[in-house]
Each structure stands twice: as C-alpha cells, then as structure tokens.
C-alpha positions in Angstrom: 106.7 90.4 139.0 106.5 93.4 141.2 107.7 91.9 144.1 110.6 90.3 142.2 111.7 93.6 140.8 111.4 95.7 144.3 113.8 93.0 145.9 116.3 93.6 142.4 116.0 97.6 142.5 116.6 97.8 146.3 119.8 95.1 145.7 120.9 97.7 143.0 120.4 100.5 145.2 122.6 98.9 148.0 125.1 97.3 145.9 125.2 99.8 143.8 129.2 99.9 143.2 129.3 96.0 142.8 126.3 96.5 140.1 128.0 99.5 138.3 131.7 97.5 137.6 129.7 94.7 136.1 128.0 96.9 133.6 131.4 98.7 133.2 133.5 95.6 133.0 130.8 94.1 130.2 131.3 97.6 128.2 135.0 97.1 128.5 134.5 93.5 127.1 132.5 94.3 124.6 135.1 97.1 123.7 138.1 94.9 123.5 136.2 92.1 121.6 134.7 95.0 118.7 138.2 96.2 118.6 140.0 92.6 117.9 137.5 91.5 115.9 138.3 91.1 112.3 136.6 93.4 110.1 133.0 92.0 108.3 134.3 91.5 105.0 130.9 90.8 103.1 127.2 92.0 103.1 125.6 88.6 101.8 122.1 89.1 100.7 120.1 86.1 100.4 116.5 85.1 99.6 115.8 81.3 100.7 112.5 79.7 98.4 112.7 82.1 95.5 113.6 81.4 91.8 116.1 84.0 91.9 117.9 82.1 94.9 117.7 78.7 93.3 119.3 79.9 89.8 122.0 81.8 91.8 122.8 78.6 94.0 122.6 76.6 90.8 125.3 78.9 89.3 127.8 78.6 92.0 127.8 75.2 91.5 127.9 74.6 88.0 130.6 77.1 87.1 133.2 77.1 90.1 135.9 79.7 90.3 132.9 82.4 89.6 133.0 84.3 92.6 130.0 86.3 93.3 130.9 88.1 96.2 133.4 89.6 94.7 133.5 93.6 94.1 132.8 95.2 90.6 132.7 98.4 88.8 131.9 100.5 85.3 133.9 103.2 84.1 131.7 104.7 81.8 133.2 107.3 78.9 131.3 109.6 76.9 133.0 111.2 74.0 133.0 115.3 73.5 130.4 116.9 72.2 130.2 116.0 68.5 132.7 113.3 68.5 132.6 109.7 68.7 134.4 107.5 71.7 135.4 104.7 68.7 137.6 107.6 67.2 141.2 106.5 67.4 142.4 109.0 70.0 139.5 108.3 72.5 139.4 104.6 71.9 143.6 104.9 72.4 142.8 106.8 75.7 140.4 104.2 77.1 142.5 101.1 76.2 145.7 102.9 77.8 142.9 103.4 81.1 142.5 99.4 80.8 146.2 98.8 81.2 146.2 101.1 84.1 143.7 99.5 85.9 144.6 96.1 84.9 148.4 96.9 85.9 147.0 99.5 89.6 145.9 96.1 91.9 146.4 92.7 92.3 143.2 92.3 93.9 141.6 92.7 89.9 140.0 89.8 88.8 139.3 90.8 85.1 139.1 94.1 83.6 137.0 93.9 80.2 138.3 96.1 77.1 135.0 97.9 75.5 136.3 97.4 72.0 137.0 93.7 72.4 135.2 91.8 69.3 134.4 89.3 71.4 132.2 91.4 73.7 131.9 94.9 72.6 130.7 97.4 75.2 129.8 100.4 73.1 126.9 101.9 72.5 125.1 101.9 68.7 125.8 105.8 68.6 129.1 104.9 68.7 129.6 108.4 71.9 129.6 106.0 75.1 131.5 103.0 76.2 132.3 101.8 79.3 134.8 99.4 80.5 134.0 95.9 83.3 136.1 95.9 86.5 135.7 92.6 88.4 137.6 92.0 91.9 138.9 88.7 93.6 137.5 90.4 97.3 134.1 92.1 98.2 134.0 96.1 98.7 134.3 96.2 102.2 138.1 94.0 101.3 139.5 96.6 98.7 142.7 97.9 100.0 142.8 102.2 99.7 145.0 101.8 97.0 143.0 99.7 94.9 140.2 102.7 95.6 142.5 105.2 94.6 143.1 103.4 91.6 140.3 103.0 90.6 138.7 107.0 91.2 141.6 108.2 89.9 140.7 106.2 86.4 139.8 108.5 83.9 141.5 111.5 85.0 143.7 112.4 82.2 140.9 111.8 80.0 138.8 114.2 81.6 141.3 116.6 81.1 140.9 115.9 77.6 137.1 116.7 77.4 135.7 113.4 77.9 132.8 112.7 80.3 134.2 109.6 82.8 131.6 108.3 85.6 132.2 105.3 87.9 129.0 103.0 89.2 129.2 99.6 90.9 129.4 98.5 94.3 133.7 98.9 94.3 133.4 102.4 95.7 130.9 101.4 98.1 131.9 102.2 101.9 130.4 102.5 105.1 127.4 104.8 105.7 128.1 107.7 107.1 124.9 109.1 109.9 126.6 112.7 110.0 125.9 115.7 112.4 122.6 114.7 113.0 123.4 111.8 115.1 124.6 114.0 117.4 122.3 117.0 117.0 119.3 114.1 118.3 121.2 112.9 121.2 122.0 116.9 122.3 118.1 117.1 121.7 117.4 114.3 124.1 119.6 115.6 126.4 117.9 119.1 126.6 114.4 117.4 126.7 115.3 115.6 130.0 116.9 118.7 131.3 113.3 120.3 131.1 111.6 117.5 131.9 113.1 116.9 135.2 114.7 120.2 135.9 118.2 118.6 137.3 121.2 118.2 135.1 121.9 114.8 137.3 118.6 113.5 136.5 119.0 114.4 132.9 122.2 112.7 132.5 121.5 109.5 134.2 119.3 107.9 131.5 121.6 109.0 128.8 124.8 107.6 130.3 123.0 104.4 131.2 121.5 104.4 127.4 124.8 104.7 126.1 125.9 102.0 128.2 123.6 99.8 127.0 123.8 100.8 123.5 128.0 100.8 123.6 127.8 96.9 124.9 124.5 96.0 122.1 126.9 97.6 119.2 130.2 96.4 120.3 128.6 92.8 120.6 127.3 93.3 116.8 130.7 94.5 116.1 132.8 91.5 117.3 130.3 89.2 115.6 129.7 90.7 112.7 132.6 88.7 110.8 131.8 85.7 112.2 127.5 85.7 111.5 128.1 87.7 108.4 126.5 90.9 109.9 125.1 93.2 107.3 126.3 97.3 107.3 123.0 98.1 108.8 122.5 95.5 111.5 124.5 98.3 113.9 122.9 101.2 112.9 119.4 99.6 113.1 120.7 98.6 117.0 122.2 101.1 118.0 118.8 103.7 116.5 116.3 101.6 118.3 118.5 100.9 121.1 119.1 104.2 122.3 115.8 105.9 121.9 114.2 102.6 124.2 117.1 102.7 126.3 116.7 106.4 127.2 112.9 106.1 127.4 113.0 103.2 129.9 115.5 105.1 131.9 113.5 108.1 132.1 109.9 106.3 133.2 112.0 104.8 135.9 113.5 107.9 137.3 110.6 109.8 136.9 108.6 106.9 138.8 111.6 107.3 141.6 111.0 111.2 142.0 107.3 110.6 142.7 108.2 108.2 145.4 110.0 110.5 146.8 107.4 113.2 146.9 105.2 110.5 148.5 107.7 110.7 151.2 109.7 107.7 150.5 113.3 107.1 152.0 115.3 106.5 148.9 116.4 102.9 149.4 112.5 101.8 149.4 111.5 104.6 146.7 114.4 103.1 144.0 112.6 99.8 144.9 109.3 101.0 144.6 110.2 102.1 141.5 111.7 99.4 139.7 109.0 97.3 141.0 106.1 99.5 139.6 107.6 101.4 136.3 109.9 98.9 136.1 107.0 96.3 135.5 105.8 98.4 132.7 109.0 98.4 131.8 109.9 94.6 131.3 106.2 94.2 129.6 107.1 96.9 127.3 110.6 95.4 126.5 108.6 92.6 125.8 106.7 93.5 122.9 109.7 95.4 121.1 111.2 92.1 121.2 109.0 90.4 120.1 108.3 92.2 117.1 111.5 92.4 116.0 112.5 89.1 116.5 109.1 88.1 115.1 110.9 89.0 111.7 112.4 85.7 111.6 109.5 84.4 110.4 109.6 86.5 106.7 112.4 83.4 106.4 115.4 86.2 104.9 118.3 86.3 107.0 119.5 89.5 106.7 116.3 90.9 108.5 116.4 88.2 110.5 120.0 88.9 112.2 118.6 92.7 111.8 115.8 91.8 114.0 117.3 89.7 116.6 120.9 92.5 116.8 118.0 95.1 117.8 116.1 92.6 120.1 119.5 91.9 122.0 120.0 95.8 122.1 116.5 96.3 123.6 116.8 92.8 126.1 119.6 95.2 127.1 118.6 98.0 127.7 115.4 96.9 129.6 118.2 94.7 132.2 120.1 98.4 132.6 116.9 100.0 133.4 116.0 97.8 136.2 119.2 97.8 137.7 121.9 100.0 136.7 119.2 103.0 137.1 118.6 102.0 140.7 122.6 101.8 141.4 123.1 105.6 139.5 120.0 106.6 142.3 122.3 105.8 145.0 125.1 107.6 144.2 123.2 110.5 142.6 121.8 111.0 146.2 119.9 114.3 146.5 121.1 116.1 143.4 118.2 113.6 141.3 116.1 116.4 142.5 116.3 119.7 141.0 117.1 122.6 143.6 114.0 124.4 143.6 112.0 121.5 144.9 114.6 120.8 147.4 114.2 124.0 148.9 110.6 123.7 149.0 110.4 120.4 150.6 112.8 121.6 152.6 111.1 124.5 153.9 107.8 122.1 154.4 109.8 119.8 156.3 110.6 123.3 158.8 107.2 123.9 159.0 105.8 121.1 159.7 108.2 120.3 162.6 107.5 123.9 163.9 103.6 123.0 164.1 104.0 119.8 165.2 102.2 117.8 161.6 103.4 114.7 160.1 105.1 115.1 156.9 103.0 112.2 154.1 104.4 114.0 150.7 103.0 116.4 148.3 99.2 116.7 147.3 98.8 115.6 143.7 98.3 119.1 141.8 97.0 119.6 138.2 99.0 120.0 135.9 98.9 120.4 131.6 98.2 116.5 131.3 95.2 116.9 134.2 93.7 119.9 132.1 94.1 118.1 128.6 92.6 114.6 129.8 89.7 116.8 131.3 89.1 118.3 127.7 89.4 115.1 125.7 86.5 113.7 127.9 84.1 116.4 127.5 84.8 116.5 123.6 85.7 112.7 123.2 83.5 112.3 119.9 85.3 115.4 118.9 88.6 114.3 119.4 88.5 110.9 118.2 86.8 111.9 115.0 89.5 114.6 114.5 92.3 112.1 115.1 90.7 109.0 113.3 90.3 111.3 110.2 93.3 113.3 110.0 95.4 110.2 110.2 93.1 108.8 106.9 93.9 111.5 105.6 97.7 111.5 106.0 97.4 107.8 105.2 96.1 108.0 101.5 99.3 107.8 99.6 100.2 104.9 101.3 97.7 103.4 98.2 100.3 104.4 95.5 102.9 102.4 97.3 105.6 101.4 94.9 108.4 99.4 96.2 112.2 98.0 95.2 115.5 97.4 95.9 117.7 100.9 95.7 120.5 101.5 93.1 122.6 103.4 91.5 119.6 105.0 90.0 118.7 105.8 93.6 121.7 108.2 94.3 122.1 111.7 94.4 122.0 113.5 90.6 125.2 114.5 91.9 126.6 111.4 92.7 129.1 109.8 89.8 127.5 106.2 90.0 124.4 108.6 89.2 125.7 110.1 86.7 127.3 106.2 85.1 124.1 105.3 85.6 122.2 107.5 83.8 125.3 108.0 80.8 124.8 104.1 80.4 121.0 104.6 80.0 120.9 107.1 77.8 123.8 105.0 75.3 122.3 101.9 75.8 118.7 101.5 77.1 116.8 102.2 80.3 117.1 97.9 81.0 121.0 97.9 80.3 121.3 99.0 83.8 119.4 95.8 85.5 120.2 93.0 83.0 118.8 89.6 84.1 120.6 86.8 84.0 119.2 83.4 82.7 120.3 79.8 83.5 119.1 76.7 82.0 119.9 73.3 83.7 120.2 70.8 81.1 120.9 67.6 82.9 117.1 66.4 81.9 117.6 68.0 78.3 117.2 65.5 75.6 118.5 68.0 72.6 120.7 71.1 74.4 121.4 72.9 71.0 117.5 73.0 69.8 116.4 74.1 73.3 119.6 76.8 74.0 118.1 78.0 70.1 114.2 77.9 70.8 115.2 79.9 74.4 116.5 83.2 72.7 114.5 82.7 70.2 111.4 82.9 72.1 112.8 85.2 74.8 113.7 88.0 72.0 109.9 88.2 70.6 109.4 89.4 74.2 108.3 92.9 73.3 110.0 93.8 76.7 113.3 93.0 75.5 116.0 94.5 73.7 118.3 91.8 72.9 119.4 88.7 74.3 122.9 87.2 74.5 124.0 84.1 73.2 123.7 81.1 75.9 127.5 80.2 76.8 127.6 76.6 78.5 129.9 75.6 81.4 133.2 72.5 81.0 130.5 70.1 81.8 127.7 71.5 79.5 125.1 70.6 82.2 124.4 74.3 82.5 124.0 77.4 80.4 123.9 81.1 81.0 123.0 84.1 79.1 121.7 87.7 79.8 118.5 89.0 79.2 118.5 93.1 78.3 115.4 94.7 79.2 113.3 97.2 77.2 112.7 99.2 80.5 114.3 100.4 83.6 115.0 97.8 86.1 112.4 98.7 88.8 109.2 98.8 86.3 106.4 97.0 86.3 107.4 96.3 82.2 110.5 94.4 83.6 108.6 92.7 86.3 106.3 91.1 83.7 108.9 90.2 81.5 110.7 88.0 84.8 107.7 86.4 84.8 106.8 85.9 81.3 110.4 84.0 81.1 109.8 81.8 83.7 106.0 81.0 82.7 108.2 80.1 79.4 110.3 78.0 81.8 107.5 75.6 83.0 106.0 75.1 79.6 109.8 74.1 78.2 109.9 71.8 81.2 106.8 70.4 80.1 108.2 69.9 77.1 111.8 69.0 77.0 112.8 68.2 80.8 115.0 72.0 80.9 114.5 74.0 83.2 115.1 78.2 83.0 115.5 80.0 85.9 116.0 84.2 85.7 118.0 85.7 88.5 120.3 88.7 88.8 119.9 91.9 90.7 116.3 93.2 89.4 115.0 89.4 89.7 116.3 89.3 93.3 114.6 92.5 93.7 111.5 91.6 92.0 111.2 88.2 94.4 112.2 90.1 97.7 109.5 92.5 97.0 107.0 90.1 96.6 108.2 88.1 99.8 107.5 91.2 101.4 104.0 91.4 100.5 103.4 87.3 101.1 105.1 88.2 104.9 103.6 90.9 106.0 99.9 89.8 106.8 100.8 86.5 108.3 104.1 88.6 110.5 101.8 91.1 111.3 99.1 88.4 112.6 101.5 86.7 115.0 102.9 89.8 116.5 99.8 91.4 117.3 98.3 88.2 117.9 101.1 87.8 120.7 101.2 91.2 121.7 97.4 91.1 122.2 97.9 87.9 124.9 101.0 90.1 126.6 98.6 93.1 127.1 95.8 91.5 128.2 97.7 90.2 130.9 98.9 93.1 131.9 95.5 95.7 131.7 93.1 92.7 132.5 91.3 93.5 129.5 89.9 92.7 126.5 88.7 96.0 125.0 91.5 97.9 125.7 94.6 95.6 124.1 92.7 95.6 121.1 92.1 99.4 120.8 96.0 99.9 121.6 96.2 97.5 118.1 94.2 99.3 116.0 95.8 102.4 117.1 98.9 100.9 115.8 97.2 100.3 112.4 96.4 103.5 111.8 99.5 105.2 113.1 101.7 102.9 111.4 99.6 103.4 107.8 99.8 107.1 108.2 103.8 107.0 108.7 103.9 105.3 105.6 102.0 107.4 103.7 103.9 110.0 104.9 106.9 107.8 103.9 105.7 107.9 100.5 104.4 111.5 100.1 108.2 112.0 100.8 110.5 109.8 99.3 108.3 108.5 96.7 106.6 111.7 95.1 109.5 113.8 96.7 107.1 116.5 98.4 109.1 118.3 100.8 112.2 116.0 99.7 114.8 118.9 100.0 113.8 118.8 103.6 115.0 115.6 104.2 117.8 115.5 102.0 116.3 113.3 99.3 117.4 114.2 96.0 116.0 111.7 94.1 112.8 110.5 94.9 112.1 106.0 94.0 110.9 103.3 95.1 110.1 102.4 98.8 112.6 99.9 100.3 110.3 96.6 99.6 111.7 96.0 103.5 110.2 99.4 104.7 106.5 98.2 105.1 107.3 95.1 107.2 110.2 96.3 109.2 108.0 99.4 110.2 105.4 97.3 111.3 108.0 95.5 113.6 109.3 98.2 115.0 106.7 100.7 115.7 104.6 98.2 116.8 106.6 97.4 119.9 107.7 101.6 120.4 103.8 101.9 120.3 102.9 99.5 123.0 105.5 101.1 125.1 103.8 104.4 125.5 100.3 102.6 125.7 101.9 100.5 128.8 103.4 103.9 130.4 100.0 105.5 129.9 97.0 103.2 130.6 99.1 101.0 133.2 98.8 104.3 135.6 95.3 104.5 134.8 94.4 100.8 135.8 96.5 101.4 138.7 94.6 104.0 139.7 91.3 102.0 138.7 92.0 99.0 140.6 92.8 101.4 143.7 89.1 102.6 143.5 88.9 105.6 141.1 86.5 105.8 138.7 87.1 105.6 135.1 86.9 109.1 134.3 89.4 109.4 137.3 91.6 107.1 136.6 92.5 108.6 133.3 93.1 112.3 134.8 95.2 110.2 137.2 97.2 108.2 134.4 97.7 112.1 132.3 98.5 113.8 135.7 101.7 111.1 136.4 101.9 109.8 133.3 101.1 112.7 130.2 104.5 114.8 130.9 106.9 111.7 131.0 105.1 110.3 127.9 105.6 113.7 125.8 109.4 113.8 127.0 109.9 110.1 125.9 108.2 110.5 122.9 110.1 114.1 121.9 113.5 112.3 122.6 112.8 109.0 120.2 111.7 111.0 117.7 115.0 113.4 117.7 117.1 110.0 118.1 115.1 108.8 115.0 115.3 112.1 113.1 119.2 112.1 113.7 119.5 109.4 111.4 118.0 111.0 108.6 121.6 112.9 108.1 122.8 109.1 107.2 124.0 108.9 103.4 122.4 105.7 103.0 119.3 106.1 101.5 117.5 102.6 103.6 118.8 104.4 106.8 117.5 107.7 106.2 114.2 106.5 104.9 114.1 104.3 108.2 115.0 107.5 110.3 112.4 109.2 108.9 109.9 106.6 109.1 110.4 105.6 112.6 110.3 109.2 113.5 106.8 110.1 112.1 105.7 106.9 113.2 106.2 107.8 117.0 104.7 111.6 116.7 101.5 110.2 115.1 101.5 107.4 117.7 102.6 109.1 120.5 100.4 112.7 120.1 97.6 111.8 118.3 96.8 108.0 119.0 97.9 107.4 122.9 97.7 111.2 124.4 94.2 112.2 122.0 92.2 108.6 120.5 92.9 106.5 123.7 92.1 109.0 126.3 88.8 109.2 124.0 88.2 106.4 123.6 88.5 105.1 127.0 85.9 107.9 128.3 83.3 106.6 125.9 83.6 103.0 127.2 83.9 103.8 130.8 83.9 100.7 133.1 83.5 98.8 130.0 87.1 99.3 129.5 88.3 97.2 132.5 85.7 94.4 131.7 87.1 90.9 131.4 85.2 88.0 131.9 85.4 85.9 135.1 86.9 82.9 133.8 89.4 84.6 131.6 90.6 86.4 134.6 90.9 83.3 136.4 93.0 81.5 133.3 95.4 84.8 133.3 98.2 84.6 135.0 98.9 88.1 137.3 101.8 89.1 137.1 101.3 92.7 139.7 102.3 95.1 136.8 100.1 97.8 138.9 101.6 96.9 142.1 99.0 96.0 144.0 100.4 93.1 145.5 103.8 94.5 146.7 101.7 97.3 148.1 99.9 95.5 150.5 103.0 93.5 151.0 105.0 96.1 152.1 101.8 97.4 154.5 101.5 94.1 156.3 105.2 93.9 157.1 105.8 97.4 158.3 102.8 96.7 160.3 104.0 93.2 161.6 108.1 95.2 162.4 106.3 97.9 164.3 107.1 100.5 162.5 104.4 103.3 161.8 103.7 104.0 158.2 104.3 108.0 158.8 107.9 106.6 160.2 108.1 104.7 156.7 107.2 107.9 154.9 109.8 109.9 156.0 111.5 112.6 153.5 115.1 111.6 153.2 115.9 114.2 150.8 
C-alpha cells in the first residue's frame, strides 16, 4: 500500500498540471450536469416491511387518481375575541377566501369549504375553522404564484380581526444553512493558518476540499431527479464531505513539511508523504465509508441514498488527497513553508557549509503534545478515570431518550404552521393534528357492512380516541378507508398504543372474518420508522464495528488496541447524544443553539450518529496511534512511541479536530430542525472524541498496557494481510535502491527548500 501510493504521489507531484485539469475538468462536469439537471421534484419517504407501508401501497392501488405526493395545506381562522367564526360575516369571509384560492392556481386539486354539511371543519366552540388545500404537484413543484396565493390567503380577513395561520407541507422550501456555513469554513481557514503558519499551506487543503466537495454535491445535484434524492442528501454530503476532505488534506501536508525538515527534496518528500499519511489516509476513508454505507442495511431508502451520497463525497475526497494534494505541492514550491522557518533552515544550511557538516534535518524538539503525553502517563489511572466518568456523566440523559418524526408542532412559536398548529389543537383536540388513517381490505370479507359497523364501533370504545369517521369504500368496494382522531398529541406514547391496539384489533378480525385493518398515515409512519430504528441499530452497529474492528487490526497489528478505539467510540458517541438530548429535548441551553421549541429526537438521530461518528472517530485514532506503531515497530519503546505519536501527531490532530467541529457547528444556523440537530450532534460528537477519548483515554490507556498493546498472536499475524500503513517496507525500499544507484543517503537528504 505504501509503495503503491509513493509511486502515485510522486506521479502527482511530476504531472502535476495534467492531474490538476482532470480534477478541474471533473468539477466543470459536474457543474454543467447540476446545472441542466431538472429540478428534484419530490422528497419520497418510504418505509419497506412496515404496516404503515403496506396500507399506504394498498391505498394507491385500490383508489387510483389519489395522488399522495401531491402538496397540501390548512388555512386555519379563529374568530375575534368573543365572536364566533359560524357568524354570517366571518363564515361569508372564509367562503369568499375559498373562491379565491380555488380560482388563484390551476395546480389546486381540491380546496374543501369548512361549512360544507357534508364534511364540516369547525370546531364544537363554534371560534375556529379551517379550510383543506390539496395540490395536483409536490411542494418542491408549486409555481411562486401558487405560493403567493396561497400566503397571501387570509389577508383581508386579518384586517378584519380574525386570527389566519397556514400549516402543511405547501409552503415548505429548501433549508436554508445561513451565515454559519460560512462562519465554519472562515474558522477552518484560520485554524490552518495557525497551524501551519503559511497562508499557502493553509489554503491548499481548503481549495482541494472544496474541490472535492463542489464535484460530490454537483453529482448529488444532477441525480437527484433521476434517484429521487431527498432535500438533505446534499447537505448531509457536502457537511461530512468537507470537514474529511479538509482533514485528510491537512495530515498529508503536514506529513509533507516533516519530510522536508528530515531533509527531503520535495519530489521524494510529496511521495513520502502520500505513501505514509496517505496510508492512514485511505484506511481512514475506509471506515467512514463503510459506516455510512453500512446504513443500507436499516433497509429505508432515504438513509440509504443519504448514506451512500456521503460515502461517494468521502471516496472523493480521500482520491483528492492522495493526488491533487501532491500536484498543489509542486506548484506551491517553497511558500508551503512559512517564512520564519525558511530563514532558519536557511541560515543552518550557511552554517553548515561554512563548517564543513552535513545537513540531515531538524532534531525532533518537544513540543505541547510531547509535555501532555508525558503527563497522561505519569497520571494514567488519573486521566482515564476522569475521562471515563465525566463522559457517564454527560451521557445520562441519553436514558430519557424520546424519539419522532418532526412537525409542524416542531417549528418555531413564531412560525405560522406553529401557530395553525397549535390554533387547530386548541379548537379541536391535541390528536386532530396527526389523524390516522385506517384501511380495511375486504376482498376475504364474507359480510362488508357488519365488519365496516363492528370496526368503528370497536375502534370508538378506544379510550384514546375521539371520534372516528365513517368508513367510505372505493368503485370496487374491495377497500375502505376512514380516519381515526386521536385523544392525544401525535407523538405520545397514548397514540402509540392506540396504533397498536387497532392493529391487535386487526389480527383478531382476521381471525374472525378474513378482513384485514391496516392503520397508516403520518403519526403511524412515524410510530413504525421509530421503531425500525431501534430493531437497526444493534445489528448496524454490530456489522460496522465488527468490520471496522477487522480493518484496524490490519492496520495496528493488534488486537487490544482496535477494540479500545471501539469502545471509545461507545462512550463518545453516548455522551453526544445525551448531550443531544439535554439540548433539544429538555431545551437546556436551547437559545444557544437556536432551538425554540424543544421535542422529540429525530428517530434517525441515534443510528445515523452512530454511522457517522464512528468512521470521523477512527480517523483520528488512525492519525494518532498509526505514528506511535510506527515509531514502535522502528524500535521505541512503548512509552516512547506514544511521546513520538503526540510529538508529530497531537498538534495536527487538535487542528483537524477544531476545523470538523466549526464545519459541523456551521450547520447549526440551518432552519431545518434534522440539520441543525445533526450539526450539533456531529459537532459534540468529535470534541468528546477527539479531546477526551483519543488525545486523554487512549494515551492512558495505552501506558497501562505497555507492550501488551502491540501483542498479536503469531498465527493471526501470519493470516493478516500487511498492507505497510507504517511504511516500513517502502523505507527499506527506498534505502536499498539509493544504495544499489550510488547515491549516498546525505546526497538523498538534501534541503531543497
């Protein structure tokens, strides 16, 4: 592998033009084909095995013409104070509002009068109404003036004193990531800056990341009509995509500035480079990929296309790092290393040709990650105790997790489908707002009117429910549908039992009769995803780091130390999501973050953390410990070989860990609730893994094991295949055939900076 890579990052280096139009000509590609591409007109949501999916299947087959994709919206109307919305002059406003919207589109499929007899929409006070808007496209097809339409409903009754609020998904645009995008990317920018002290340095592993990033998203973007690409399948890229892309960018170049110090020419350093950090590199690539597209096995395909949009980001960005990096060395020339280090190897070169000595590069000198490595192994009890414990700790409302689907109850107070929301459950109940919907297949029915009859009669003793609609059948009276009101608001626990007290009721009438009852709708959707969730997560969670286990042993020739970077995962990844829940659960420090309404977790929170931090966490434990077994295998001793692995490694690893975690945090400023929860998450999810677990527990807990830590048994080392991660190989490679041309390896060391 490090062979392989040395002969590709010193091919970059020399080609380095040729290599640089390819990546440009891809971007342009992938420009031209986001920008022709038609736009995704649908977010399909989907959840394959589940009751919910089954009656929803069953219903677009049995009554055709009943588009579900298509758009909808409330206009809710609450009368003044003290008068009633039935009163001839408010129920004369809202009718005139349904001719207007009925008469403001063509893209309206229905628009449903409150006050019709047939099916009344107002509420027993007789002070709120509300009227049904129902659209021939999706949201994302509604023309501006069909928005405008339908925002500017109400207006002249407002004027009038009436309270008008619009909910439903017909308003529903594109999230927005704001400022804060940008303020993490500045942040990133200025980290590198310190780090390595040259502005040319800095900027090469953010132009390269945004390379990579610009080709990943413009590829989603072209597709995203054609594979029915979800609104967040970008964002979700493009998030994890540019913190990895920058982080692998920067290991490299920091790698290829050590070379150099080592007195390197720059050719053979950039190949040295690739072929070392790069290795860490590829391995590390590896495991983010496969954890995220190890979400293909929870069986839902939007996560599934989320998953496998960010693996193709990260695949991406590791092939930039190993050889658009190398090509940006060569023409960056001397200015990848800051000034004041030029000038003093310049002035060492000057001396040493004045006294006649041979120039090998700079002694290694200690620096903070020397001094804190030293520390953590005279106090490693200490240390791991304190980090072990004040994760728990942070951890602990992760055991009040409550999870669901967001809705309008979810929105900002502020928000008007908040404020519909809330005017609709205070007229009409805290269910009215997440109404399941029942089917009953009667193909097997033997009497359909004294089953249709013994259904609502036995669904309205429920003492969950509030009422229960009449059963209307379709032209072929195979099929029946009716609506379920709950007693409670859509993401309780009451309205979870009462889903599954109807469908208990379904086997026994199946039993029975030969009917079957099946309860979907929004809240029954959310109430199955949620509990796919929970089924996935264990046996996801067993085949990632059950594969990333095999992928790390390989690469540390260990046993003991793959599985201590695991359960440091664990408990970093439980921590952030108590911390995720302290949050935007029970809302503590919620006006931080911007969440004005604290709720449920997203039920895909827990698994897609998992996923995600899982492979961001294995990148720093393959930066970190891969330095220390290189140093190991060189002949330091254990206690050595970590003060070696903190001396290269501790500085590049607080830099790449600072910049994910302002990437991350930049996405909290999205107003999408699922992208600023994710922002947040992945953001507190790298600090804890980063700062406490890798630079604090693993430094500890490799000092207590010692040699143990490297200890593999003989036959397991034989059945492994090596793939040179540390080098080793290419090293003495490169010896021998420097020897063999002749060439001294003081000539080979040469400064050509």
């Amino acid at each position: 592998m490090a062979t392989f890579l040395y002969s590709i990052g010193r091919f970059a280096f020399r080609r380095r033009r040729l290599v640089a139009l390819v990546w440009v000509a891809l971007l342009a590609l992938a420009g031209v084909g986001a920008a022709t591409a038609s736009t995704a007109t649908s977010n399909s949501f989907s959840i394959p095995g589940t009751e919910a999916q089954r009656a929803f299947d069953l219903l677009e087959e049995r009554y055709p013409g009943q588009s579900a994709d298509g758009a909808s919206a409330r206009v809710v109307f609450k009368a003044p104070e003290g008068e009633k919305i039935t009163a001839p002059e408010n129920a004369a406003e809202v009718s005139g509002i349904v001719k207007e919207l009925q008469d403001g589109s063509d893209q309206i499929a229905s628009v449903a009068d409150p006050f019709d007899e047939k099916a009344p929409a107002v509420s027993r006070d007789g002070t709120t109404a509300y009227i049904s808007v129902t659209y021939d496209v999706s949201s994302f097809e509604l023309t501006e003036e069909t928005r405008d339409s339908l925002e500017n409903a109400g207006n002249e009754a407002r004027e009038g004193g009436m309270t008008v609020e619009i909910g439903g998904d017909a308003l529903m645009v594109m999230p927005e990531t704001g400022i804060t995008e940008v303020i993490g990317v500045v942040v990133a920018g200025l980290v590198l800056v310190i780090t390595f002290g040259s502005l040319v340095a800095a900027g090469l592993p953010l132009i390269t990341a945004l390379i990579g990033v610009g080709i990943g998203v413009s590829t989603i973007t072209a597709l995203a009509s054609v594979m029915d690409l979800g609104s967040t399948t970008a964002t979700l890229a493009m998030m994890i995509g540019l913190a990895v892309g920058i982080d692998y960018a920067l290991f490299i170049v920091s790698r290829y500035r050590a070379e150099l110090a080592e007195g390197r020419e720059r050719e053979e350093a950039a190949g040295r480079a690739v072929g070392t950090a790069g290795s860490a590199v590829v391995f590390a690539g590896l495991t983010v990929v496969i954890a995220l597209a190890g979400l293909a096995v929870v069986n839902i395909p939007i996560l599934t296309k989320m998953g496998l949009a960010a693996a193709g980001t990260v695949v991406l960005a590791v092939l930039v790092a190993i050889t658009l990096i190398p090509a940006f060395l060569g023409f960056a020339g001397e200015r990848i290393v800051s000034r004041k280090d030029r000038k003093a190897r310049k002035a060492a070169a000057e001396q040493a040709a004045a006294t006649g000595e041979v120039l090998v590069g700079d002694a290694p000198r200690d620096n903070g990650g020397t001094r804190w490595s030293r520390f953590v192994q005279r106090r490693p009890v200490m240390v791991l105790l304190a980090g072990v414990i004040g994760l728990g700790v942070i951890a602990i409302p992760a055991t009040s997790l409550e999870m669901g689907l967001p809705d309008d109850g979810a929105q900002p107070t502020s928000s008007s489908p908040r404020k519909a929301y809330d005017l609709l459950s205070d007229g009409f109940g805290p269910g009215f707002n997440g109404p399941l919907v029942g089917v009953v297949d009667l193909k097997n029915s033997d009497d359909q009117d004294a089953v249709l009859k013994r259904i609502t009669g036995e669904i309205q003793k429920n003492e969950h429910v509030v009422a229960v609609t009449p059963p209307v059948p379709n032209e072929a009276g195979d099929t029946a549908m009716f609506t379920v009101i709950p007693k409670d608001r859509p993401n309780s626990t009451e309205t979870e039992t009462l889903v599954h007290d109807i469908r208990d009721f379904g086997d026994t009438l199946k039993s029975d009769d030969g009917a079957e009852v099946y309860v979907t709708g929004a809240t029954a959707m959310n109430i199955d995803f949620s509990e796919k969730m929970n089924d996935a997560l264990l046996p996801y969670l067993a085949l990632v780091v059950g594969l990333a286990f095999l992928l790390l042993m390989v690469v540390f020739r260990s046993i003991l130390v793959p599985l201590k970077a695991a359960l440091g995962f664990l408990l970093s990844v439980v921590a952030a999501l108590g911390a995720v829940v302290a949050v935007f659960q029970w809302g503590w420090l919620g006006g931080l973050f911007g969440v004005e309404q604290p709720g449920p977790i997203m039920s895909v929170m827990p698994i897609l953390m998992v996923g995600v931090v899982f492979g961001l966490a294995m990148d720093y434990e393959v930066f970190l410990v891969t330095r220390m077994r290189e140093a190991y295998v060189h002949g330091e001793s254990p206690a050595q070989a970590i003060t070696t692995g903190f001396r290269h490694g501790a500085r590049v690893v607080t830099a790449a860990a600072v910049i994910m975690i302002a990437v991350f945090a930049g996405f909290i400023g999205s107003g999408e609730q699922m992208i600023k929860m994710i922002g947040f998450g992945l953001a507190i999810a790298v600090f804890f893994d980063a700062f406490v677990v890798r630079m604090a527990i693993v430094p500890a807990v490799l000092a207590l094991l010692g040699k143990r830590a490297w200890w593999l048994p003989r036959w397991l080392d034989r059945a492994l295949p090596d793939f040179d991660v540390e080098g080793d190989k290419l090293r003495k490679k490169l010896d021998a055939e420097a020897a063999e041309g002749g060439t001294g390896k003081e000539e080979r060391e040469t400064v050509s900076v």
